[in-house]
VMD Tcl script that draws the C-alpha trace (Angstrom):
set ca {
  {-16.22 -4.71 -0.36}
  {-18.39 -4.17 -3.39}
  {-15.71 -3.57 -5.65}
  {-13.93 -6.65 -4.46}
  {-16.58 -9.42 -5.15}
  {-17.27 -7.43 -8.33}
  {-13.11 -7.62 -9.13}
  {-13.59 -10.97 -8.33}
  {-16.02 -12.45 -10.20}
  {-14.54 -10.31 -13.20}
  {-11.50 -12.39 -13.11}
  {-13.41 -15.66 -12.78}
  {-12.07 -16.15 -9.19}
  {-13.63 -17.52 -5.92}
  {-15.22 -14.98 -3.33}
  {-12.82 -14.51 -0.84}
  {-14.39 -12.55 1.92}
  {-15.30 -14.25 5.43}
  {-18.88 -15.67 6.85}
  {-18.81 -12.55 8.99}
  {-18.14 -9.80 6.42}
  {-21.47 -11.71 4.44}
  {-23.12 -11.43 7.62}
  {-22.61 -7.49 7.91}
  {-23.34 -7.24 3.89}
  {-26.89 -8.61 4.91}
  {-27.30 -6.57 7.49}
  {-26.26 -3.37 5.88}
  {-28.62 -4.05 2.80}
  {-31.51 -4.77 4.93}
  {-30.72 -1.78 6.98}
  {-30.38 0.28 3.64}
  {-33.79 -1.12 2.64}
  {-35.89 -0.25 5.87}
  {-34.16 3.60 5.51}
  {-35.66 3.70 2.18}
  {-39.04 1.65 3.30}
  {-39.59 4.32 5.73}
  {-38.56 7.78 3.14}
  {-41.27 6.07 1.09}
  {-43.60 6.14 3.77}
  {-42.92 9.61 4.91}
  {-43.63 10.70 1.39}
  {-46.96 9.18 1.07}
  {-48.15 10.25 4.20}
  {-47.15 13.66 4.39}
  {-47.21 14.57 0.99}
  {-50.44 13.13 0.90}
  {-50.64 10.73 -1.55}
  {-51.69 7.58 1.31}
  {-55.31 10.37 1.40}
  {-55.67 10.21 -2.60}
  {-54.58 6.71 -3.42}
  {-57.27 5.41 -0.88}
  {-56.40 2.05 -1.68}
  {-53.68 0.21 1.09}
  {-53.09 -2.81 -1.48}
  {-52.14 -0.32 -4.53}
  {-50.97 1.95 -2.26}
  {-47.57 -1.26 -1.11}
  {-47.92 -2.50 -4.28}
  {-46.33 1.08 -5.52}
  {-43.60 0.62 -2.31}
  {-42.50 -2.31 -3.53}
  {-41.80 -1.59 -6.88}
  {-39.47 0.72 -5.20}
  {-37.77 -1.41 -2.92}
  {-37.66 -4.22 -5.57}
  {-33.92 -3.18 -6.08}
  {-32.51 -3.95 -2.55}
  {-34.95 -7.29 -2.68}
  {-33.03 -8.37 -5.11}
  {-29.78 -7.45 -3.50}
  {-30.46 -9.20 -0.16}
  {-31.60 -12.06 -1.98}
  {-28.60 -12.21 -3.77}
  {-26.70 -11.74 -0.88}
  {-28.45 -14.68 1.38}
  {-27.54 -17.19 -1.58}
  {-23.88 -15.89 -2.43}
  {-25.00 -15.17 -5.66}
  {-22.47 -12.31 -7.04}
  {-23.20 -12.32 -10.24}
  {-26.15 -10.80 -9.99}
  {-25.17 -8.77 -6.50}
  {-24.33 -5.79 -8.04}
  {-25.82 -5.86 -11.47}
  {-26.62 -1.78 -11.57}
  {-23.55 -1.19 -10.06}
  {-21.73 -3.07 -13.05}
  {-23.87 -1.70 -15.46}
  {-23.15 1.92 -14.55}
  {-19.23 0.86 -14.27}
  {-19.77 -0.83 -18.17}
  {-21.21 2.51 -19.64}
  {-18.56 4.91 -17.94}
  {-16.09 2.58 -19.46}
  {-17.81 2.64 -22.67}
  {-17.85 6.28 -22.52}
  {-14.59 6.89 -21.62}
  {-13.45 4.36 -24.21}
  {-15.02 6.49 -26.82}
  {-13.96 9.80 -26.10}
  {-10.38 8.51 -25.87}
  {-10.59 6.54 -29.22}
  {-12.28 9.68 -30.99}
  {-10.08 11.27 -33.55}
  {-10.70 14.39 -32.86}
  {-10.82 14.64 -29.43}
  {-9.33 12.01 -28.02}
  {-5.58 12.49 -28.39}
  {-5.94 15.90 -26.88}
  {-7.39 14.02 -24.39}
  {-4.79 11.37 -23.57}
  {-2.30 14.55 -24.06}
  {-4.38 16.60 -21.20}
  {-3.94 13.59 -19.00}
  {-0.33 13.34 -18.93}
  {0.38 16.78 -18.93}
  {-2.10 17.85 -16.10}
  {1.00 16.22 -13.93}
  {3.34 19.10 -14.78}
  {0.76 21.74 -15.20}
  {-1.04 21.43 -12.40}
  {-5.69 21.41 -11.75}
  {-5.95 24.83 -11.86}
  {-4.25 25.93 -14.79}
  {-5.06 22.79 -16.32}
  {-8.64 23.21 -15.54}
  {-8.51 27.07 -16.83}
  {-6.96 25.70 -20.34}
  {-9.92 23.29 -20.18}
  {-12.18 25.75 -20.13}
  {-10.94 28.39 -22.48}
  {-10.63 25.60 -25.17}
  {-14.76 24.69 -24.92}
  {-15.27 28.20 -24.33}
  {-14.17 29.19 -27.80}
  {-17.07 27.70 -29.25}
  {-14.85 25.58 -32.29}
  {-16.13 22.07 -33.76}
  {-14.03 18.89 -34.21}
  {-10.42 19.10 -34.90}
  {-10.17 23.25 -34.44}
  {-11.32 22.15 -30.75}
  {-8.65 19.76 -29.99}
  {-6.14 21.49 -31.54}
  {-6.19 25.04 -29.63}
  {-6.06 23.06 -26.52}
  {-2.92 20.97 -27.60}
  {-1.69 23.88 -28.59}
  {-2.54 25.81 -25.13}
  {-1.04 22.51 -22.87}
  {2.17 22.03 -25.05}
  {3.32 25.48 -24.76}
  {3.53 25.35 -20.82}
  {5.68 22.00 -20.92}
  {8.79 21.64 -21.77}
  {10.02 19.88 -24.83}
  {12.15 16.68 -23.60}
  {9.32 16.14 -21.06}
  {6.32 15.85 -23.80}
  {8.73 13.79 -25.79}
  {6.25 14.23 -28.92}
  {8.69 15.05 -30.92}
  {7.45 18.62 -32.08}
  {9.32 22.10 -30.42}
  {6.86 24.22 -28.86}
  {6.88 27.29 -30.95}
  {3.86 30.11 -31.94}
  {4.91 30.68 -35.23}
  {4.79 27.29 -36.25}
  {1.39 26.38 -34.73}
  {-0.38 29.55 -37.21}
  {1.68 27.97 -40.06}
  {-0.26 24.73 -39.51}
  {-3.07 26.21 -39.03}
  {-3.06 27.77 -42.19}
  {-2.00 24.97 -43.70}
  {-4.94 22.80 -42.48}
  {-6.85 25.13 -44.33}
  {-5.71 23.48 -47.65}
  {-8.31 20.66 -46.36}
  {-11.09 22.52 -44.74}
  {-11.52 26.25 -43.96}
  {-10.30 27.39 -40.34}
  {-12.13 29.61 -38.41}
  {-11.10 32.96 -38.71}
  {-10.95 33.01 -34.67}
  {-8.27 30.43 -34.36}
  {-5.22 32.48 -35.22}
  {-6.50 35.50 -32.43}
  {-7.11 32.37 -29.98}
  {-3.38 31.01 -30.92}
  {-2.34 34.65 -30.30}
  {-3.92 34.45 -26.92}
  {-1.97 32.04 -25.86}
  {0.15 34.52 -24.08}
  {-1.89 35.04 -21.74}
  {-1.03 32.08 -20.42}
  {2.23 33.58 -18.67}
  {0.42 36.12 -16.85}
  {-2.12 33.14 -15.65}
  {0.65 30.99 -15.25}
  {2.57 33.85 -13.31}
  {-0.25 34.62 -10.90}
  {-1.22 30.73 -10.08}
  {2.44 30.44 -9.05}
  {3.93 28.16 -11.55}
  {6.86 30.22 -12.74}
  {8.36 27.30 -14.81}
  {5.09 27.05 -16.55}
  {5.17 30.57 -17.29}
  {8.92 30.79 -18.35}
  {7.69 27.71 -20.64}
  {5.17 29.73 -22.37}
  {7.86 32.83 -22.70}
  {9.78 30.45 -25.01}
  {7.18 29.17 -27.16}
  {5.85 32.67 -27.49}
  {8.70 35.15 -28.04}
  {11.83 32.26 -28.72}
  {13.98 34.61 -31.22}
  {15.10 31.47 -32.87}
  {11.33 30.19 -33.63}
  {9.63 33.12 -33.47}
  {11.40 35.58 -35.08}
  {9.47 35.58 -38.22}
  {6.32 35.21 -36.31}
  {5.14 38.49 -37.35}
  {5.31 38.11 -40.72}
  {2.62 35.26 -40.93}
  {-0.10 38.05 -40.84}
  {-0.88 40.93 -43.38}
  {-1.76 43.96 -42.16}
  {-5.12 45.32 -40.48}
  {-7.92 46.26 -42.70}
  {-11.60 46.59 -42.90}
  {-13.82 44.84 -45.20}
  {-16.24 46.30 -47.62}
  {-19.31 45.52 -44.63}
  {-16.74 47.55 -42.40}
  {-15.69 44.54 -40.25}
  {-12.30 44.62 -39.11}
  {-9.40 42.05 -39.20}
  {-6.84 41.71 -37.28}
  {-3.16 41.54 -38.85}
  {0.48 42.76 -37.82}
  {-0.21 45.44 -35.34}
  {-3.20 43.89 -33.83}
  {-1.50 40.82 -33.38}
  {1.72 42.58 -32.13}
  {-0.09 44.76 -29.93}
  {-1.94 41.81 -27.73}
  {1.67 39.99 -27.92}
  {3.75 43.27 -26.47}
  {0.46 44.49 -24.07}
  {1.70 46.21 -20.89}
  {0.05 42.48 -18.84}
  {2.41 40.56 -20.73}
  {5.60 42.41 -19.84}
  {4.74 42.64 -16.51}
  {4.06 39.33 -15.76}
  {7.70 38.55 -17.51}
  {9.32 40.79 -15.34}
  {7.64 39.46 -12.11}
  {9.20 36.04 -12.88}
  {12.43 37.41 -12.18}
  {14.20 35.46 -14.79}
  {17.31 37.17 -17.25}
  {16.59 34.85 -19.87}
  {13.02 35.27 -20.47}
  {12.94 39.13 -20.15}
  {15.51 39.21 -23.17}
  {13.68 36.65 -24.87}
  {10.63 38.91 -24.71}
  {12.39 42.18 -25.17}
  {14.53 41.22 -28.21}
  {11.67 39.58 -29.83}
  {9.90 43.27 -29.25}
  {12.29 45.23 -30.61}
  {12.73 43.29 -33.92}
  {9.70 43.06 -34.54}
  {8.84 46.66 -33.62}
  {11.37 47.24 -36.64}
  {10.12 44.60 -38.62}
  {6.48 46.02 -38.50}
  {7.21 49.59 -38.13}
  {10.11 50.17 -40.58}
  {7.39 51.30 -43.53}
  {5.86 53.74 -40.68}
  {8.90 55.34 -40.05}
  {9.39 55.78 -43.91}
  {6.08 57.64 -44.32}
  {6.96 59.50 -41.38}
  {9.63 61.33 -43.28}
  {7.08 62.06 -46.30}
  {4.79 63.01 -44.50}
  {6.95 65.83 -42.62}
  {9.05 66.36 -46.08}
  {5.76 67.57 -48.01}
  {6.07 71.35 -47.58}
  {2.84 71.77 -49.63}
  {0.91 70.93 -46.23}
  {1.31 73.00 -43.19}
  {2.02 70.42 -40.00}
  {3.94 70.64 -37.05}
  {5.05 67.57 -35.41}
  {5.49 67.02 -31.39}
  {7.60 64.99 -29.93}
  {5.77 64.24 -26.51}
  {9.00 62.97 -24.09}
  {6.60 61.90 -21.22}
  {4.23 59.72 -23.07}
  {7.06 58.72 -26.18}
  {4.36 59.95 -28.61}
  {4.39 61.99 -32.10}
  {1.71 64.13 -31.81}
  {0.79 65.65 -35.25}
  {-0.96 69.20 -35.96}
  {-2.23 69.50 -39.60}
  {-3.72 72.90 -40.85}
  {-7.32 72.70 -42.42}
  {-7.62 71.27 -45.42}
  {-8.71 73.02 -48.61}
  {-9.41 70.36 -50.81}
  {-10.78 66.67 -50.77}
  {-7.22 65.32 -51.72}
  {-5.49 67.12 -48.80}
  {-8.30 65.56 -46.50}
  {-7.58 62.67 -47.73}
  {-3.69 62.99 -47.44}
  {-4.30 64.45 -43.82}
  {-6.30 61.11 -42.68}
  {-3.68 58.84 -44.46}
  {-1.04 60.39 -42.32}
  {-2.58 60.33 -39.23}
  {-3.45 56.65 -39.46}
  {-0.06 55.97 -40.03}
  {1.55 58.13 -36.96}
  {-1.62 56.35 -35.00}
  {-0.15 53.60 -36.15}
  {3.13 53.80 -35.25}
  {2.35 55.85 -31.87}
  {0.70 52.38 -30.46}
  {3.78 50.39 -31.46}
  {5.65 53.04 -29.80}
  {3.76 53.86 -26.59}
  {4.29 49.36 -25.58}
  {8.03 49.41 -26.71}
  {7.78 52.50 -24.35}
  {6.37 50.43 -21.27}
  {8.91 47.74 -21.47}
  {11.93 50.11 -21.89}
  {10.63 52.23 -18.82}
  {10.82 49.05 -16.76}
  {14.91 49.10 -16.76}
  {15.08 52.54 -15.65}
  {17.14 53.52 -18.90}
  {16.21 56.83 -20.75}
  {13.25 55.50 -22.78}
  {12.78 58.85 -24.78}
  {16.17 58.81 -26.21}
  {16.13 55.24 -26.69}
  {12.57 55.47 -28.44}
  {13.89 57.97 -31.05}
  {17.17 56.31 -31.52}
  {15.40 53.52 -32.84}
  {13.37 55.97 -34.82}
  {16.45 56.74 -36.56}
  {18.08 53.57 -36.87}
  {14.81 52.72 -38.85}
  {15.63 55.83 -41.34}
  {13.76 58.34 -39.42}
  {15.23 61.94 -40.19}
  {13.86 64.57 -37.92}
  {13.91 68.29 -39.64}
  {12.78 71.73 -38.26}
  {9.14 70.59 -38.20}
  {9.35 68.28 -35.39}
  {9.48 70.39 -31.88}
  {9.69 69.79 -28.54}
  {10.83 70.88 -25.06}
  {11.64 67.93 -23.70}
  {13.39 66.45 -26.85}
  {16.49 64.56 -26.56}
  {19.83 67.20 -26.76}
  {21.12 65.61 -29.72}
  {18.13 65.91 -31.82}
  {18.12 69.79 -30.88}
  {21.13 69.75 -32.06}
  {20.53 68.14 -35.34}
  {17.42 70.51 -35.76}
  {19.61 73.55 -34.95}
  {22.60 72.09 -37.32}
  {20.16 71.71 -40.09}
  {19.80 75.40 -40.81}
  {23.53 75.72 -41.57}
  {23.41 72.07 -43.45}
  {22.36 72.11 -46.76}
  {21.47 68.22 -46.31}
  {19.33 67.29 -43.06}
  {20.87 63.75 -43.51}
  {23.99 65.03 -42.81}
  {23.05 66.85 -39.63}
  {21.29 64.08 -38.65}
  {24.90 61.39 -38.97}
  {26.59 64.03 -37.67}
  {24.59 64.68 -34.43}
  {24.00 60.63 -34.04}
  {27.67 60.10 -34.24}
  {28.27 62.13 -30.85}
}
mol new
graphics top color blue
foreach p $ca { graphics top sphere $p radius 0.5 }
foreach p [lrange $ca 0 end-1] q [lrange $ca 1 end] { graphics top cylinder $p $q radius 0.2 }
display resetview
């Protein structure tokens, strides 16, 4: 009933409720007043304020500049008056609408906003909610802010239903990123919180919205937008204070992470697992195709004594270097295991994903080995090594060329 004389007098039209509803109006604001009246009284008895005021005149005086509020609304109310009915009412209603007025007309913030808004529909509270509160919990000021959540709440819709004109895609959200730094430095966090974003099918997975999560699948691991996604980062490295940065194998090592896959193969869906599993295995070349080369130095230099094992359970090159002599073979000795270190964690997720169709993941681990140039010799040992690079091994001691061996055996 408030709402209505307040509507009312908005739009500059006559009150239209009945003598009785005024007659309950009074008598609910008078009742409202004598609840209050008496709370008042409570308080200055028992709290004992009636015992140190001392004073009966000060003591009302203080009550009625309490109750002065629903005075003025039962006074209103005897003489119709509805303009001034509800006046804290309509004040509080003015500033919300002020408020909300601003944050939706900020430039920063406010089409993310009006974005959040329409695509809570699809999304859903709680995921929408979580988003929400990743976004502010990543600390970022002014447009950084916005934009990681746009980012976050685009990527679980699809395309014709945003209808803002730009395809979803991971790769080219970094590239604008980095682009925006032409204008004003982005925070180094931004392209690990971009990154992140695939967490989002595992949250979406376990909250039940499977076409949210199939969403995100696309805009992460799409071959036809993503395929060069990679190649937007440099490699790892650590500063001169030590600090590390991420770069290709971080990046593709929180992309590939055991979570990830199995939240993609819990949605049940053909299309999104090969999404997924051919954007791992070109990248996995893409990234690891200059591992594999230093691989075969690294075995090829018979000036240091190593022995390489080819662990079938875990998919692993294990190295075993003699002792070094000398501060350049130390050196050469820590190179070289970086690099297999390297490779091993590209190989040990590539591993998890293979192992969930039930295929022969060892001999499909070092098949790809060797479609990346990778030419096993009589270093690398094994029990459990797949037959055909035994066979290779054996071949190369009648072979004067390892390569040869090596097409030989493959071709069987």
């Amino acid at each position: 009933m408030q709402q209505k004389l307040i509507d009312e007098q908005r739009a500059g039209l006559p009150s239209s409720i009945t003598t009785t509803q005024w007659t309950d109006l009074l008598s609910n604001a008078q009742r409202a007043r004598d609840v209050a009246a008496n709370e008042l009284k409570d308080i200055a008895n028992n709290g004992g304020y009636s015992k140190r005021i001392r004073n009966p005149t000060e003591e009302k005086a203080i009550s009625d500049n309490e109750l002065q509020y629903f005075d003025r609304q039962i006074e209103a109310i005897k003489n119709k008056d509805v303009g001034t009915m509800f006046d804290l009412k309509r004040r509080a209603t003015l500033l919300q609408d002020n408020a909300n007025f601003s944050a939706l007309s900020d430039k920063e913030i406010g089409p993310w906003l009006l974005k959040s808004g329409v695509l809570r529909e699809h999304l859903g509270p709680e995921l929408s909610s979580w988003i929400a509160q990743q976004t502010l919990a990543k600390g970022y000021l002014g447009k950084y802010q916005s934009y990681l959540g746009d980012t976050k709440m685009r990527a679980g819709v699809p395309d014709d239903i945003r209808r803002d004109g730009v395809a979803k895609s991971m790769t080219a959200d970094v590239i604008a990123a980095r682009q925006s730094e032409k204008e004003a430095k982005a925070n180094p966090r931004l392209y690990d919180d971009l990154i992140d974003n695939v967490n989002m099918i595992t949250k979406a997975e376990e909250t039940g919205k499977t076409d949210v999560a199939k969403e995100v699948v696309k805009y992460t691991f799409d071959p036809t937008r993503n395929g060069n996604l990679i190649k937007q980062f440099g490699r790892d490295f650590k500063d001169d204070n030590g600090v590390f940065h991420k770069g290709q194998f971080a990046y593709y090592d929180v992309l590939t992470q055991p979570k990830v896959v199995d939240s993609v193969y819990k949605l049940k869906d053909k299309a999104s697992w090969d999404m997924m599993k051919d954007w791992q295995e070109t990248s996995f070349k893409t990234l690891f195709g200059e591992e594999v080369k230093k691989l075969n130095g690294i075995q090829g230099d018979r000036s240091m004594p190593i022995k390489l094992t080819w662990d079938s359970d875990g998919g692993q090159i294990v190295p075993e270097f003699g002792k070094a002599s000398t501060n350049v073979e130390a050196n050469y000795i820590n190179y070289a295991q970086r690099s297999i270190a390297d490779l091993n964690k590209g190989l040990a997720n590539l591993k998890y994903m293979k192992d969930k169709e039930g295929t022969d993941t060892s001999a499909y681990l070092m098949n790809t080995l060797m479609e990346l140039g990778y030419s096993p010799n009589d270093k690398l040992h094994g029990d459990n090594l797949p037959q055909r690079v035994i066979e290779a091994i054996a071949a190369s001691h009648k072979s004067n060329r390892i390569e040869d061996a090596f097409k030989a055996a493959k071709g069987k």
